[in-house]
C-alpha positions as CSV (number, residue, x, y, z in Angstrom):
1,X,9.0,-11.9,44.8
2,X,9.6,-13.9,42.2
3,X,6.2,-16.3,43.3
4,X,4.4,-13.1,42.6
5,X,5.5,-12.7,39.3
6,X,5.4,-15.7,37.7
7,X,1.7,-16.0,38.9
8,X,1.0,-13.3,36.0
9,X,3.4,-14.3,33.8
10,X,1.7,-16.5,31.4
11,X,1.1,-16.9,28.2
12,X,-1.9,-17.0,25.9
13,X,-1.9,-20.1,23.1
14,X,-3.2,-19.3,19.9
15,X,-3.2,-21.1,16.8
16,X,-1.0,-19.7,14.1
17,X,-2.5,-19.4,10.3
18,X,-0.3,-21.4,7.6
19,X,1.0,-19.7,4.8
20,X,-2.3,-21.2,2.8
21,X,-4.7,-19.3,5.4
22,X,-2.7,-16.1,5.6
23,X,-3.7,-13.3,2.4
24,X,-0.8,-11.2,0.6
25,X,-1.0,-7.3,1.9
26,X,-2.2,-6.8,-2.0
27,X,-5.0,-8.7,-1.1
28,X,-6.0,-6.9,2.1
29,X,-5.4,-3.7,0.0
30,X,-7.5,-4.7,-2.2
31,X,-10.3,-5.7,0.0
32,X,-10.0,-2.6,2.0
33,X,-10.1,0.0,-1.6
34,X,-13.0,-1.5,-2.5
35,X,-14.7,-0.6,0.6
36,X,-13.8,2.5,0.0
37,X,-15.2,3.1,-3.4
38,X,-18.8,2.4,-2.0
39,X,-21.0,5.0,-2.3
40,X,-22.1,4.9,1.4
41,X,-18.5,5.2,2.7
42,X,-17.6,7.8,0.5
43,X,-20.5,9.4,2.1
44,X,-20.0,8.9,5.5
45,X,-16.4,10.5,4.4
46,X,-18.5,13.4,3.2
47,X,-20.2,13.6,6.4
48,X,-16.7,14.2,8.2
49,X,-15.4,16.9,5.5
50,X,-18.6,19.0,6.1
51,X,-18.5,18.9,9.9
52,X,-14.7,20.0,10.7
53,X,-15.9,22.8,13.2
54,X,-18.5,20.5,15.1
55,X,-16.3,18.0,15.3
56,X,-13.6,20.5,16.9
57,X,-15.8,22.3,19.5
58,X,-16.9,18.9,20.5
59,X,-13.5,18.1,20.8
60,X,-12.7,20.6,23.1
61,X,-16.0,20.6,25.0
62,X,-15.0,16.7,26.1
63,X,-11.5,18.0,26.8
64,X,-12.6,21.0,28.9
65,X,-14.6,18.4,31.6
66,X,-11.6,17.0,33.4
67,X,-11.5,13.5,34.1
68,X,-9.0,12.4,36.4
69,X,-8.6,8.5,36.8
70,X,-11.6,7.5,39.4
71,X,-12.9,10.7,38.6
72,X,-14.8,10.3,35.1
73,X,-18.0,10.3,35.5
74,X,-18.9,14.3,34.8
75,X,-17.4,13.3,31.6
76,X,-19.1,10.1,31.4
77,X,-22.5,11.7,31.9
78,X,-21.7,14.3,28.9
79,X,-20.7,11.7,26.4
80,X,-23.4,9.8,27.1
81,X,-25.8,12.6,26.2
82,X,-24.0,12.9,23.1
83,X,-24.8,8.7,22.6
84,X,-28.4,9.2,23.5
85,X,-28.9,11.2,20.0
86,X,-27.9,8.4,18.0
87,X,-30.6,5.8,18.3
88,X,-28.3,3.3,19.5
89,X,-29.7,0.2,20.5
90,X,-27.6,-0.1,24.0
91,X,-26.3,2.4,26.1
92,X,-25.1,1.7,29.2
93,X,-22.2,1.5,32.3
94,X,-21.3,-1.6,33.6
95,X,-20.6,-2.3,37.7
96,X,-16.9,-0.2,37.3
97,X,-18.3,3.2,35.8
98,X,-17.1,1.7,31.7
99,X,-19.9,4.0,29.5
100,X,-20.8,1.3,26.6
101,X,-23.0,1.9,23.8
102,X,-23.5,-0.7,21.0
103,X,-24.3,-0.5,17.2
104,X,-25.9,-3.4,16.2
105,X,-25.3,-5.2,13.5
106,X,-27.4,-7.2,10.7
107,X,-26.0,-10.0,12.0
108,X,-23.4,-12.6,10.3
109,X,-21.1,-10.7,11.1
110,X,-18.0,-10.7,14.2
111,X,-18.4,-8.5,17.5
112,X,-16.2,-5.7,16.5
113,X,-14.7,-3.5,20.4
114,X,-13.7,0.3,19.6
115,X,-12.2,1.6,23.2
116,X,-11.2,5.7,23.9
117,X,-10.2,6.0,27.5
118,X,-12.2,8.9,29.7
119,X,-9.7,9.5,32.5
120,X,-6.3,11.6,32.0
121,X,-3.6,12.0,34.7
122,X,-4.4,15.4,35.6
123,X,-5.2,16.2,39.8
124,X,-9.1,16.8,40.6
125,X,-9.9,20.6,40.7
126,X,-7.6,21.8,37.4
127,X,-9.6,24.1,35.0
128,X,-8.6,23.5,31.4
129,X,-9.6,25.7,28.7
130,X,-8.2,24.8,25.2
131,X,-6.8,27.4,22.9
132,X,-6.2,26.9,18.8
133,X,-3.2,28.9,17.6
134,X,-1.1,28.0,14.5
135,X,-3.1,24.9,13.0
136,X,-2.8,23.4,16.7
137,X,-5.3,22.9,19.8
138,X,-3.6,23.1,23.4
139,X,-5.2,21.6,26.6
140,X,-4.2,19.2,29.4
141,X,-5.6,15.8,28.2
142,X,-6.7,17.1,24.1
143,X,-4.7,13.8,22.6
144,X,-5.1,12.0,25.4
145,X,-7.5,10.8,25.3
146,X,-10.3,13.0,24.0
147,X,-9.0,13.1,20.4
148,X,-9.9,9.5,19.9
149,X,-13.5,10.0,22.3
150,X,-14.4,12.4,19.4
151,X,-12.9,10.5,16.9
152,X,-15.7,7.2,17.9
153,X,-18.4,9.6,18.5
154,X,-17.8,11.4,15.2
155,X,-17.3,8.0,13.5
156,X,-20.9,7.0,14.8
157,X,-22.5,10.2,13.5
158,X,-20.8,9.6,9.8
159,X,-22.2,5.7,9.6
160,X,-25.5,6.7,10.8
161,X,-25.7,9.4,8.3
162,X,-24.4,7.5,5.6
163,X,-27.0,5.3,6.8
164,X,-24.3,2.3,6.8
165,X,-25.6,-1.3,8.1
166,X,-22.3,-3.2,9.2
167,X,-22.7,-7.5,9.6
168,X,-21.0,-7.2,12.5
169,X,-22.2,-5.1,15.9
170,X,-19.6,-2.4,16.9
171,X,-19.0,-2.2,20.7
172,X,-17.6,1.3,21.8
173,X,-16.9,1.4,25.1
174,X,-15.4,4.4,26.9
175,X,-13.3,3.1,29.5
176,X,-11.9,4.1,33.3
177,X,-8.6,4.0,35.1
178,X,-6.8,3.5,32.3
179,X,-4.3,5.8,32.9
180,X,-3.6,4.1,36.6
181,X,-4.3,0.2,36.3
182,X,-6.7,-0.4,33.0
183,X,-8.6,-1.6,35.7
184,X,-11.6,-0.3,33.2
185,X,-10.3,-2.4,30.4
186,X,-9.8,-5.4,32.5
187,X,-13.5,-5.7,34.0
188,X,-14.9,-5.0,30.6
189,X,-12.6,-8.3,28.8
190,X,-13.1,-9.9,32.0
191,X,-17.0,-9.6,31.9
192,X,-17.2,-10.5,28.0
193,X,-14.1,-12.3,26.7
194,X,-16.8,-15.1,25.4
195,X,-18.3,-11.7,23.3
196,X,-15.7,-10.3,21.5
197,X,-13.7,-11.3,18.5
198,X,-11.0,-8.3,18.3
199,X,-11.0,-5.7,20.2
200,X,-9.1,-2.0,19.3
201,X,-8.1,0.4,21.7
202,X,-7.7,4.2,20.9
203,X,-5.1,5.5,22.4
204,X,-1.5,6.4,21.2
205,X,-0.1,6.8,17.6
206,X,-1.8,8.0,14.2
207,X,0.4,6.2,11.4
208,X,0.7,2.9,12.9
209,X,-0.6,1.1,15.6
210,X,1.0,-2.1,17.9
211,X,-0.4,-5.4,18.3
212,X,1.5,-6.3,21.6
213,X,2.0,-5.4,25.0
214,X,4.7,-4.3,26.7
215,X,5.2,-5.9,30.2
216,X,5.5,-3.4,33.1
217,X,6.8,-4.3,36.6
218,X,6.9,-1.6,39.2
219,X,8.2,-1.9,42.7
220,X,9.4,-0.4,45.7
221,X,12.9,-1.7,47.6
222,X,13.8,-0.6,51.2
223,X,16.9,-1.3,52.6
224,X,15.8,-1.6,56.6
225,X,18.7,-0.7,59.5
226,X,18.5,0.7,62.6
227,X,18.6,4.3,62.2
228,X,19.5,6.7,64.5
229,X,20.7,10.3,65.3
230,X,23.3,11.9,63.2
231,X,26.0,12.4,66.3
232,X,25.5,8.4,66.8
233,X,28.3,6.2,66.3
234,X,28.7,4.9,62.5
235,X,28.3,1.7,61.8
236,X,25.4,1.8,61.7
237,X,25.2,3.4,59.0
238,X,22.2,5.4,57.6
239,X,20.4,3.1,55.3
240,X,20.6,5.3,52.9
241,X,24.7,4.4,52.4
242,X,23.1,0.7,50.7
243,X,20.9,2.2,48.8
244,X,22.8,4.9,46.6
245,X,25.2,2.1,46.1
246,X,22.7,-0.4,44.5
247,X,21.4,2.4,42.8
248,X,24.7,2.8,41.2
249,X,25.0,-0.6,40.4
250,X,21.6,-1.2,38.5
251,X,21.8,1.9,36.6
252,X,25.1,0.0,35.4
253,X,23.4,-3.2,34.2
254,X,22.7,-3.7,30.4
255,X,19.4,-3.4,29.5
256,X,18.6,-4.7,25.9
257,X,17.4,-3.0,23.0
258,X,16.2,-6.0,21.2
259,X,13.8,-6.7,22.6
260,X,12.7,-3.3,23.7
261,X,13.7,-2.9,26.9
262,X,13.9,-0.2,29.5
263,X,14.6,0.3,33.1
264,X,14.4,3.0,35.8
265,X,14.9,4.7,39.1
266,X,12.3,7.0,40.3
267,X,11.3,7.8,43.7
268,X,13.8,7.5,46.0
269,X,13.3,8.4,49.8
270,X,13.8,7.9,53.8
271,X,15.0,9.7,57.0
272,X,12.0,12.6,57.3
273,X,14.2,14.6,59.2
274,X,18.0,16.3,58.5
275,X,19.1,15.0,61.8
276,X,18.6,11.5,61.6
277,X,20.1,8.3,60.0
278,X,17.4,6.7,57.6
279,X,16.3,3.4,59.1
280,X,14.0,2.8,55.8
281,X,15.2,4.3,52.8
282,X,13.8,3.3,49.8
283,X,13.5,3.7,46.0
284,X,11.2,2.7,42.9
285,X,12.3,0.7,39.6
286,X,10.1,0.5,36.6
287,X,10.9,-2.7,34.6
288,X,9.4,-2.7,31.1
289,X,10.3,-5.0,28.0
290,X,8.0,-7.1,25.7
291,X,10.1,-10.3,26.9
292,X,8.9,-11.6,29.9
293,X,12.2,-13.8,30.1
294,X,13.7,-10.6,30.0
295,X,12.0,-8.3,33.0
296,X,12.8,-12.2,35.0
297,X,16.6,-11.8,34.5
298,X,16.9,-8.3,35.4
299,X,14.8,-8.7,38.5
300,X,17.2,-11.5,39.3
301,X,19.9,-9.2,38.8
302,X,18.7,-6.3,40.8
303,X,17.7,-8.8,43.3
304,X,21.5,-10.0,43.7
305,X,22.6,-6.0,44.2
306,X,19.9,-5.2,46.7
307,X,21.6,-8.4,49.1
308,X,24.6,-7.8,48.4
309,X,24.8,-4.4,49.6
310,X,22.6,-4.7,52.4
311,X,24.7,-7.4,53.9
312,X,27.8,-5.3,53.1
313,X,26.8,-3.2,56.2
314,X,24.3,-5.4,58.2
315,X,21.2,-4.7,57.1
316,X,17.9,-6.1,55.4
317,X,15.8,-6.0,52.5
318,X,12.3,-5.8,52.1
319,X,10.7,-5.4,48.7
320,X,7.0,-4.5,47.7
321,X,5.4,-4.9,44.5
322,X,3.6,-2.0,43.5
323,X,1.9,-3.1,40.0
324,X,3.2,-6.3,38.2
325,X,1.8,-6.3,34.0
326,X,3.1,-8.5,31.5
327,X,4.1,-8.7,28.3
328,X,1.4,-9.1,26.1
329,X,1.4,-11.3,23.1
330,X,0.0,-13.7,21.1
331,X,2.2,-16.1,19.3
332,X,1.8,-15.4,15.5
333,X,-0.9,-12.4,15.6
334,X,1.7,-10.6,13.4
335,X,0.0,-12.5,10.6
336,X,-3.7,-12.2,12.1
337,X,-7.0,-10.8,10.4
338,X,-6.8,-8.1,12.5
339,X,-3.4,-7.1,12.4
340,X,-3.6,-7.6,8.2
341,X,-6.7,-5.8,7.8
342,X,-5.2,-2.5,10.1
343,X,-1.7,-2.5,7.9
344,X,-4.0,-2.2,5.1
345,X,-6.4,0.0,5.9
346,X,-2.9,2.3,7.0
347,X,-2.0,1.6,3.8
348,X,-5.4,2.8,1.8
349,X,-5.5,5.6,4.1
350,X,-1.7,6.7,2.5
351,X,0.8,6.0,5.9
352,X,3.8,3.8,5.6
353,X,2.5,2.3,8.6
354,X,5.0,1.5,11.9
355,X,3.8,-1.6,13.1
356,X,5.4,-2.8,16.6
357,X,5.0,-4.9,19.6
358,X,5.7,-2.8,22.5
359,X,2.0,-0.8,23.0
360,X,1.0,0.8,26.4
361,X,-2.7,0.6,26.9
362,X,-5.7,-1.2,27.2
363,X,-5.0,-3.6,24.2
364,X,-3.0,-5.2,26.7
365,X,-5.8,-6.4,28.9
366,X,-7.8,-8.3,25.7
367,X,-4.7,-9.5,24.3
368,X,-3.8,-11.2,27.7
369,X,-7.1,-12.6,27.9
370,X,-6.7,-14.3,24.8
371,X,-8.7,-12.0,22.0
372,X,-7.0,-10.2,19.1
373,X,-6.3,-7.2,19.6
374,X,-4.2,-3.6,18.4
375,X,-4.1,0.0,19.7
376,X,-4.0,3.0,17.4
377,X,-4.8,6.6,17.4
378,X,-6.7,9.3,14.9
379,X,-4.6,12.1,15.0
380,X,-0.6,13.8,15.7
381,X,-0.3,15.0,19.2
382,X,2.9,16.2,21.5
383,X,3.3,17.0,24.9
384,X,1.3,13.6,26.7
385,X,0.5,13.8,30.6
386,X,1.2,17.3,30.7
387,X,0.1,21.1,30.9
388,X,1.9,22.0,27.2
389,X,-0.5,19.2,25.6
390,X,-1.6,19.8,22.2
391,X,-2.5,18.3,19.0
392,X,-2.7,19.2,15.3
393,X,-5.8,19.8,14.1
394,X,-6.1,19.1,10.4
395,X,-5.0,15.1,10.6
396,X,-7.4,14.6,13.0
397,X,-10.1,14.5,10.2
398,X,-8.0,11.9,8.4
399,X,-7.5,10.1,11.5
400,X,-11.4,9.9,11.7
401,X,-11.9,8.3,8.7
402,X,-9.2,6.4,9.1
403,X,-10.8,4.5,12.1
404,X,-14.1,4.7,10.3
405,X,-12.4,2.6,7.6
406,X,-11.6,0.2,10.1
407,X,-14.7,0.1,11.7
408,X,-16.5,-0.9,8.7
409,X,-13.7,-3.3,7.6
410,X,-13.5,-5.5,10.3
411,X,-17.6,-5.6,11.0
412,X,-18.2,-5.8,7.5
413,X,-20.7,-4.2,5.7
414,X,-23.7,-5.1,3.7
């Protein structure tokens, strides 16, 4: 097991800035106010502030197509019609079903990725149909990850009307499986890593935004004996003795808080019947931290348990990897252009930004591949991965500009 982890355990070598290279926050402020006292960003604002009930139906139109992972592409097919409106000079999918649409740029500038997942967690077949009630919009899959869908598409709308050239081209890409594997996000980095100079995925949070990864290991241990009826003689024991045992041992193990750390039991299982001794009963442990060195140890640790008990009544283990992610980092991005440029366009845009390390998304797969990288959100929402889901409605207009703000400040304008 641990052969199969240290394959993906790697990580990516970056040069840091020296304190000569690297700006003072005032001077990112700076940067980023006077972009906003342009005329053609304070129209493209304008643009936003005019359209709140557009933007909201459209919203809730995107939301009302479910789009469970493998499953996008009824959603797909209606945001591309949406694209197709804008005179954009590419719009297309790639070989895994990613919808991308680009906005060239004069040119000069960097090559500037925007992501919004399409799929949500939801089973195929669910109707959803959004209701508004107290300054709030409810619906299965409205925050995530529709709100930020809308928030690009609305964003593209305000710079055309604004009629806003950027140096830079801007890259939206509407992305698959994220919610299962990011196997969406991965292809995309994987087919244009050479392409891209940062890369920000929409997804989680409104104030702040992360620019790191938090590593997720998943697997599945069995404890394997020979079974039988519940009349046969004992030892043998049911396999399922070993495991409640370890079980009760790795929920005692500590589990750091710095660095953020977390671990858990989920699916346990094994005999199929009342009547009969489990001869493979087995359970699921999700290992996350953003220290790699960290998920190692406690594997080791688990790994010691799971023995220990299975030779304390005879019996084997056998373990299967289910999904093994890593941390994702790059050693001083904390002081990168990207990461300087988002605190102060959170800044501009009034938030007392939280800035961390341990994000959950797609930013994972460019920041492993090398490319600087954050996740963010546009707007306040409660409830993820589940039928209560709902968002506030008034911040997500901030929220829009807020990535529009970005979007201009990292491709540059003219």
């Amino acid at each position: 097991m641990r052969k199969s982890i240290s394959l993906l355990a790697f990580l990516v070598i970056m040069t840091v800035p020296t304190p000569a290279q690297v700006k003072s926050v005032a001077q990112y402020i700076e940067q980023v106010k006077a972009l906003t006292n342009r005329a053609d960003v304070k129209t493209a604002n304008a643009y936003i502030e005019r359209n709140h009930e557009s933007i909201l139906r459209e919203w809730i139109a995107i939301t009302e197509i479910n789009a469970p992972s493998a499953h996008e592409r009824q959603r797909a097919k209606y945001v591309e019609s949406l694209l197709r409106k804008y005179h954009l000079e590419d719009i297309r999918y790639d070989a895994t079903g990613n919808l991308i649409a680009v906005r060239k740029g004069a040119g000069g500038g960097p090559v500037i990725v925007f992501d919004a997942h399409l799929d949500t967690v939801f089973q195929p077949g669910l109707q959803i149909k959004a209701t508004i009630r107290e300054g709030k919009v409810y619906a299965p899959g409205i925050g995530d990850d529709t709100r930020n869908i809308e928030a690009l598409l609305a964003t593209i709308r305000a710079l055309n009307d604004a009629r806003i050239k950027t140096k830079g081209d801007l890259v939206f890409v509407f992305t698959v499986q994220e919610e299962t594997s990011m196997n969406g996000a991965k292809a995309f980095v994987a087919e244009n890593k050479g392409k891209i100079d940062q890369y920000v995925a929409l997804d989680g949070g409104y104030e702040g935004f992360t620019y790191a990864g938090i590593g997720i290991n998943w697997y599945r241990h069995h404890f394997i004996g020979p079974g039988g009826h519940t009349r046969s003689q004992t030892p043998p024991y049911s396999a399922s003795l070993p495991l409640a045992r370890a079980i009760d041992r790795i929920y005692q193990l500590r589990v750091p808080t710095k660095p953020s750390s977390n671990l858990n039991i989920g699916k346990p299982g094994g005999s199929e019947v009342v009547n009969a001794k489990a001869s493979d009963a087995w359970f699921t442990v999700d290992l996350r931290s953003t220290s790699n060195e960290v998920i190692a140890d406690l594997e080791r640790q688990i790994q010691i348990i799971l023995n220990e008990e299975a030779a304390r009544v005879g019996m084997k283990v056998k373990t299967d990897i289910i999904g093994a992610s890593p941390a994702a980092f790059i050693p001083g991005h904390r002081e990168s252009y990207l990461v300087r440029i988002s605190e102060a366009v959170h800044r501009v845009m009034g938030f007392d930004p939280p800035i961390g390390n341990a994000g959950s998304n797609n930013s994972s797969a460019a920041l492993r591949e090398g490319i600087s990288s954050i996740s963010t959100g546009a707007g306040p929402c409660d409830g993820s991965h589940s039928l209560a889901e709902n968002c506030e409605i008034a911040p997500l207009y901030t929220g829009i500009k807020k990535i529009l703000l970005l979007e201009v400040a990292l491709a540059g304008v003219e």
